[in-house]
C-alpha distance (Angstrom), angle and dihedral (degrees) to the residues before:
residue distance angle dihedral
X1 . . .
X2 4.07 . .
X3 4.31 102.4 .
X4 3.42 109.0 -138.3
X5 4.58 123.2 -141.7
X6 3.60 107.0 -115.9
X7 3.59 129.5 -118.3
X8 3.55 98.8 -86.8
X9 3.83 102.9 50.8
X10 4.16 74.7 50.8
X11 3.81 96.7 68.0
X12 3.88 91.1 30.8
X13 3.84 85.4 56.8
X14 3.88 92.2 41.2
X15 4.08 98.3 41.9
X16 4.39 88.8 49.3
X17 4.12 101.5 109.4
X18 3.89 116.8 -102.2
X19 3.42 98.5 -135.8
X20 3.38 95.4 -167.8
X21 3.98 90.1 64.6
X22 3.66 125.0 90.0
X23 3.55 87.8 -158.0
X24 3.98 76.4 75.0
X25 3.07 105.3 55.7
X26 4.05 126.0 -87.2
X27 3.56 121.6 -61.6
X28 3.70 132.0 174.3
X29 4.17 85.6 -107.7
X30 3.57 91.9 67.0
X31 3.73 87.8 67.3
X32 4.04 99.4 48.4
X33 4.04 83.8 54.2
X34 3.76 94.4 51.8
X35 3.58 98.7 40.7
X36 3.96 88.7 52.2
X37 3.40 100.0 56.2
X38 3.66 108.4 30.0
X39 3.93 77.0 59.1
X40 3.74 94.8 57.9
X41 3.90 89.2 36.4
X42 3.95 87.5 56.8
X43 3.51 103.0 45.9
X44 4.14 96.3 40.8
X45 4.09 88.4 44.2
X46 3.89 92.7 -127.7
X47 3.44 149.4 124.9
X48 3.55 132.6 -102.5
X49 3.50 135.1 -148.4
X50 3.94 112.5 -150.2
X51 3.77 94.4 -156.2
X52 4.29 115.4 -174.6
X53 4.24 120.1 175.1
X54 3.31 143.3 153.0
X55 3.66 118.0 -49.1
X56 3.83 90.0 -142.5
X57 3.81 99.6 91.3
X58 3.80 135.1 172.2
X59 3.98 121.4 -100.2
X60 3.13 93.9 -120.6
X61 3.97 99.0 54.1
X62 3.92 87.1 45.6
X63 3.82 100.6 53.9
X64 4.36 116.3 -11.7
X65 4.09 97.8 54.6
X66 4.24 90.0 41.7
X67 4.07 92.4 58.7
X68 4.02 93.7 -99.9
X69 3.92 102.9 152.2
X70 4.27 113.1 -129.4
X71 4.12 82.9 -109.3
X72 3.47 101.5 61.4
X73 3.65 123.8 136.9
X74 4.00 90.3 -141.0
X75 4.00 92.8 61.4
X76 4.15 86.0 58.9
X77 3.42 109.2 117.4
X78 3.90 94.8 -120.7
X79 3.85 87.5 64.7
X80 3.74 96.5 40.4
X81 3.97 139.3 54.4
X82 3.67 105.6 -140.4
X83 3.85 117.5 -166.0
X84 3.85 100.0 -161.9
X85 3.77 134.8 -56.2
X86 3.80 110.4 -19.0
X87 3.98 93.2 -10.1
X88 4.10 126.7 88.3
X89 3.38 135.0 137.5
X90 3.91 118.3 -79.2
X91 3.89 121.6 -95.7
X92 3.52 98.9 -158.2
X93 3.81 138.8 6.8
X94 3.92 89.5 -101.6
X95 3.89 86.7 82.3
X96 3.78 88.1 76.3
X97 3.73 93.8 58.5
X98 3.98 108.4 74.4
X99 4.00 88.3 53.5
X100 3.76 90.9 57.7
X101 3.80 94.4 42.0
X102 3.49 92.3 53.1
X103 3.92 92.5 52.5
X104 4.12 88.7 50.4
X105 3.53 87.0 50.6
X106 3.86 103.7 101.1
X107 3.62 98.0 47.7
X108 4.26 112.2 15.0
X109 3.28 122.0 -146.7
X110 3.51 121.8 -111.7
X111 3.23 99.7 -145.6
X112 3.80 127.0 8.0
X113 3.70 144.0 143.9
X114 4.07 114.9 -153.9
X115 3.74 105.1 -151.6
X116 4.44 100.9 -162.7
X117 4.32 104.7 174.0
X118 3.82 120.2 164.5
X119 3.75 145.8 97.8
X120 4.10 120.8 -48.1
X121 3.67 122.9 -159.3
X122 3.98 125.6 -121.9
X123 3.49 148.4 129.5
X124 3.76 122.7 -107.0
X125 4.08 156.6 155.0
X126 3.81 118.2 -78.9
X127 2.95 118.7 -108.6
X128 4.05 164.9 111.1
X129 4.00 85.2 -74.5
X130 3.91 115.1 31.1
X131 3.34 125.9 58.0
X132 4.54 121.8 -172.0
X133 4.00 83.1 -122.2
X134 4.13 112.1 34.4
X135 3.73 107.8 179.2
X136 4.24 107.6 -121.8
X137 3.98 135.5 -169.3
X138 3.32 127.5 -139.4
X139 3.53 129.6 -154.7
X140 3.83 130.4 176.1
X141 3.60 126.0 177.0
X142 4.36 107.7 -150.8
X143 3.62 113.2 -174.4
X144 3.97 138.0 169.3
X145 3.61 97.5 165.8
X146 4.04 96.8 60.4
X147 4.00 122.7 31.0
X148 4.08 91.4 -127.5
X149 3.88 104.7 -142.5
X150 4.06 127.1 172.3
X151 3.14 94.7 -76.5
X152 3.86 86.9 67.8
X153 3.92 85.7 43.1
X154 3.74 86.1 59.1
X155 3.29 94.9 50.7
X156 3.57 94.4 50.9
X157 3.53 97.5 55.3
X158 4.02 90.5 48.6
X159 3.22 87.6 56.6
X160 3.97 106.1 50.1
X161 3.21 95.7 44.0
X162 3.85 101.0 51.7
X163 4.03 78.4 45.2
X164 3.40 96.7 55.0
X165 4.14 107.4 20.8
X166 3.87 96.3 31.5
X167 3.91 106.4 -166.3
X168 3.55 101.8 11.8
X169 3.79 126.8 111.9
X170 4.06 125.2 -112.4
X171 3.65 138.9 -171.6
X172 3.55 131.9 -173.8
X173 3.90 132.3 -135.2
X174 3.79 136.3 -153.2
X175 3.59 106.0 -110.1
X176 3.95 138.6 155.1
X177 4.23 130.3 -117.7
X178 3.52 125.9 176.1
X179 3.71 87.2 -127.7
X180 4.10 104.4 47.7
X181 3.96 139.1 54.6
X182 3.84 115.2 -142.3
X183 3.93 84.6 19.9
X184 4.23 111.7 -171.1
X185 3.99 131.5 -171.7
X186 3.77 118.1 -119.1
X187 3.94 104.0 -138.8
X188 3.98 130.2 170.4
X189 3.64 136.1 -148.7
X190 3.62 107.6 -118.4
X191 3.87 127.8 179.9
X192 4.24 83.0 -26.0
X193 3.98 91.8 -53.3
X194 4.16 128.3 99.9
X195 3.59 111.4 -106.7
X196 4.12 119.6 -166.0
X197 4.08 100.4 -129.6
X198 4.05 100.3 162.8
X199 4.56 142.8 -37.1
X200 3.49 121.6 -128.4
X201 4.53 131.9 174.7
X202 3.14 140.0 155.7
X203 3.66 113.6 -64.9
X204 3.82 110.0 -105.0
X205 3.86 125.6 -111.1
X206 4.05 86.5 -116.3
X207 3.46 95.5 64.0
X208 3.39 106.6 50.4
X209 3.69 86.2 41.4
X210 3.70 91.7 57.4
X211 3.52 88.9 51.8
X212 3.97 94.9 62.2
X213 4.08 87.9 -100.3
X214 3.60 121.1 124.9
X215 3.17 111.6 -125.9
X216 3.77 98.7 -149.6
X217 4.21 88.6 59.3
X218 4.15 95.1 37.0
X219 3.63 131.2 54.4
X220 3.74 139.2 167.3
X221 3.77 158.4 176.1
X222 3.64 123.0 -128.4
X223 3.78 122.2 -161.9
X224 4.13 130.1 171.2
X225 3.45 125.2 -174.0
X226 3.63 133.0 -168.3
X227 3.82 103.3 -120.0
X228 3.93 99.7 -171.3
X229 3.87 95.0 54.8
X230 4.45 88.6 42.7
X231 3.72 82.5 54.7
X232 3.64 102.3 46.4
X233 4.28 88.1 49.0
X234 4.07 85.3 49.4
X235 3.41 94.8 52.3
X236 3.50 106.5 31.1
X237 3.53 98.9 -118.4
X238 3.94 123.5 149.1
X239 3.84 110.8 -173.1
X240 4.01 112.6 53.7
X241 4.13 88.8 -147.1
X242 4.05 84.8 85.0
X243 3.66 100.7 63.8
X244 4.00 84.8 64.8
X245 3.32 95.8 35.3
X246 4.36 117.1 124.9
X247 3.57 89.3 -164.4
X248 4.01 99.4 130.9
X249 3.77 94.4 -139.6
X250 3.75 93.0 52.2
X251 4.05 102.7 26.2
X252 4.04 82.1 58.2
X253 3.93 94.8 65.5
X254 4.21 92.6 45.2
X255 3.80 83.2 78.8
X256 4.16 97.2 75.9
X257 3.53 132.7 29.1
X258 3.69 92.9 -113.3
X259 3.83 124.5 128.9
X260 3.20 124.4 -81.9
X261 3.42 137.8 -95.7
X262 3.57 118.0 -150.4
X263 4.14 109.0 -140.7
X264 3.86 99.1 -167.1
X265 4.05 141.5 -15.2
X266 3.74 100.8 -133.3
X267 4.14 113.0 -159.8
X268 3.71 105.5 -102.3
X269 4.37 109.3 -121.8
X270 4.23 108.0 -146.9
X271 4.15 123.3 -150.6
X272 3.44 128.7 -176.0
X273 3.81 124.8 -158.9
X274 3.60 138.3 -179.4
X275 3.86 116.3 -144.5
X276 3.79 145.5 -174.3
X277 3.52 110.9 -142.8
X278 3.88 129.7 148.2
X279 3.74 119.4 -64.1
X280 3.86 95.5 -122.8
X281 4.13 95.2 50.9
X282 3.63 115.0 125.8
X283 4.52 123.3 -146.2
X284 4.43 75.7 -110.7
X285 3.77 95.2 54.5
X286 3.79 88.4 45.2
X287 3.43 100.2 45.9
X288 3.83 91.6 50.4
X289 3.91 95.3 48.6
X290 4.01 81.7 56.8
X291 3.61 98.1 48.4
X292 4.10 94.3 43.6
X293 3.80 89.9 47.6
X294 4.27 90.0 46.4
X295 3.25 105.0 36.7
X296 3.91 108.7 152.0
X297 3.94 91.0 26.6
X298 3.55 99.1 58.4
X299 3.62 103.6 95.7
X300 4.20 84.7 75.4
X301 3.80 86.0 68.2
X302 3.65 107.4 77.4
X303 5.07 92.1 175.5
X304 3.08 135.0 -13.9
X305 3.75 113.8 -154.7
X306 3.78 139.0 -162.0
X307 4.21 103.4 -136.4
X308 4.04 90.1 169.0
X309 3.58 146.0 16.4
X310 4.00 119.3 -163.0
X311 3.26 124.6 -172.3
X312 4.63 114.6 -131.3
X313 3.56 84.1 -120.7
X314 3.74 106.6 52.8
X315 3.64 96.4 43.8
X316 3.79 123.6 102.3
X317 3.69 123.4 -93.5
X318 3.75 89.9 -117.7
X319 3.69 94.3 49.6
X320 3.70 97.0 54.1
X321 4.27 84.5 47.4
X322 3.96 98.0 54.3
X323 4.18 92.8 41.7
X324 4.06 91.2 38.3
X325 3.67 90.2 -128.2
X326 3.90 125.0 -175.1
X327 3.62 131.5 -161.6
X328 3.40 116.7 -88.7
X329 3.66 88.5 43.5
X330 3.32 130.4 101.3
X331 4.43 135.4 -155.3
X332 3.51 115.1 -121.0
X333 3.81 117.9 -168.5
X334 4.12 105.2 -145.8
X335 3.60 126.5 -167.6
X336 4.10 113.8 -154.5
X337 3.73 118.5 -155.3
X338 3.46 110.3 -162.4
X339 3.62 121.2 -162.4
X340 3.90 126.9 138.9
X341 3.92 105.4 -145.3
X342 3.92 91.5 -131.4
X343 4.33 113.3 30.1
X344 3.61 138.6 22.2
X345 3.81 122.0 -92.0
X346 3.61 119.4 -133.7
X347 4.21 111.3 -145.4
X348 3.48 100.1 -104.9
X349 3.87 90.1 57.5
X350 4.03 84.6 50.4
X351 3.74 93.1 49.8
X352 3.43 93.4 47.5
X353 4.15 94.9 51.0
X354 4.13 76.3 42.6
X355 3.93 86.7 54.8
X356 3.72 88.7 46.9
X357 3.09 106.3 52.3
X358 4.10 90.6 46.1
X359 3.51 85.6 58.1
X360 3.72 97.5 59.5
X361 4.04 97.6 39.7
X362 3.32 110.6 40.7
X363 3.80 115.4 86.8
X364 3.77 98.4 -175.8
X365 3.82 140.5 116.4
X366 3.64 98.3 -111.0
X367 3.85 135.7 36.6
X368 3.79 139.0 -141.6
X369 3.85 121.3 -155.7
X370 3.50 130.8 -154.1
X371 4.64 101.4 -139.5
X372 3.70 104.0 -94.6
């Protein structure tokens, strides 16, 4: 049985601030999206279709009409926020795709780059990296006048990148998508290490054909890129918290693409917990059950990490006693790094975000608080 979020997750979800949206006031990631593709648009000589909807998309658009078979891990329900039957919020910006194909349908383009940026819905770990919403851009190339090959996919990705990580080295990967033949991953050099910034293919036969395209007339590229992590590398920026931030002195420089300035180094505070939580609970599902519960406090939790994993049954008498454990339950041992992005916390504050987050992990009989 698919569990559904409830209805106030849905308007937290829906109220959080596409950054990616004018309509939402500027922000420096407005400018990485435009200068990708009015790049691509520029050097191909086509148009582009800037296309923004609802992020509440059907099932079907999400996963069946983009090649995702019915078993696959990323429909589970601890990957993915469904809504209701056939409804949930998208995963990735790929969801908007199938809706435009199917209104190019009758007459294809012949040349035509679809330009889809916004927020995608997840669950995730906590921490510097990851958020439960990273913003995305997709970008898919749909031609009838040229049969697009790799070396068009090539050229693509030389192009976005220098457009949106000018000077910095790339490399691409064989990878597979549901959607996309001769799939690749997009990484970037960063600080001598091999960051993950986006995938891209061809788009596959089966999705153009489910579309009401013919695939022998109609071909394309499809490329998405994680905008939040391209941003962070552009600026300089190593803790994704500041790209939200409304602290004046940092909010003021996510209006450019300029580096960034760091405004303090605030002394990181460290918690461990031990927990009870159900055996079959993944770092994802816990890290989403914290930020739904926190919501507006979260920016004082910089990670929280999973040290240890023990098993109900290979635990000590004693230790089951003193958490109140029951089988089918598992101990987790958590480390909390607290940090606020913008001001020191004092250690009450830390124990109480400690205390908080005890309060909505642990599953057992008995509790343990850290002195407020």
């Amino acid at each position: 049985m698919t569990s559904y979020i409830d209805h106030a997750a849905l308007l937290r979800a829906l109220r959080l601030r596409d950054l990616t949206d004018p309509l939402h006031g500027p922000h420096a990631m407005q400018h990485l999206v435009a200068d990708i593709h009015i790049c691509l648009g520029k050097e191909w000589g086509c148009p582009r279709l800037i296309h923004r909807h609802t992020p509440v998309v059907a099932v079907g658009d999400n996963y069946d009409r983009l090649g995702y078979p019915a078993g696959a891990a990323a429909r589970d329900a601890r990957y993915t926020r469904y809504l209701g039957e056939g409804y949930m919020l998208r995963s990735h910006m790929s969801a908007q795709i199938p809706g435009i194909l199917r209104g190019l349908a009758s007459d294809p383009p012949g040349d035509l780059l679809l330009v889809c940026p916004g927020l995608v819905y997840r669950r995730d770990t906590i921490d510097r990296l990851h958020v439960g919403e990273p913003h995305q851009l997709d970008l898919w190339r749909i031609a009838r006048r040229t049969r697009l090959t790799r070396n068009h996919l090539a050229e693509m990705v030389r192009l976005a990148m220098q457009a949106a990580l000018p000077g910095y080295r790339y490399r691409t990967l064989a990878a597979s998508h549901p959607y996309t033949t001769d799939g690749l991953q997009i990484d970037a050099e960063v600080d001598g290490a091999w960051v993950e910034v986006g995938e891209c293919g061809l788009v596959a036969p089966s999705v153009l054909a489910l579309a009401g395209m013919d695939p022998e007339r109609v071909s394309g590229l499809a490329m998405g890129l994680g905008l939040d992590r391209l941003l962070m590398v552009r600026k300089g920026i190593d803790d994704i918290r500041l790209l939200r931030t409304e602290d004046p002195r940092v909010a003021r420089q996510m209006q450019d693409l300029a580096p960034y300035r760091p405004v303090s180094n605030q002394p990181a505070i460290r918690r461990d917990l031990s927990v009870a939580v159900p055996e079959a609970q993944t770092a994802e599902e816990l890290g989403d059950r914290v930020r739904e519960a926190m919501d507006g406090c979260l920016d004082q939790l910089e990670s929280l990490d999973i040290l240890e994993e023990t098993a109900w049954a290979d635990l000590p008498p004693a230790a089951r006693e003193r958490m109140g454990m029951r089988a089918g339950q598992k101990n987790v041992l958590l480390r909390l790094t607290i940090r606020h992005p913008v001001r020191t916390l004092t250690s009450s504050e830390a124990n109480g975000l400690r205390n908080r987050v005890y309060a909505i992990l642990h599953e057992g009989g008995r509790m343990e608080w850290a002195p407020g």
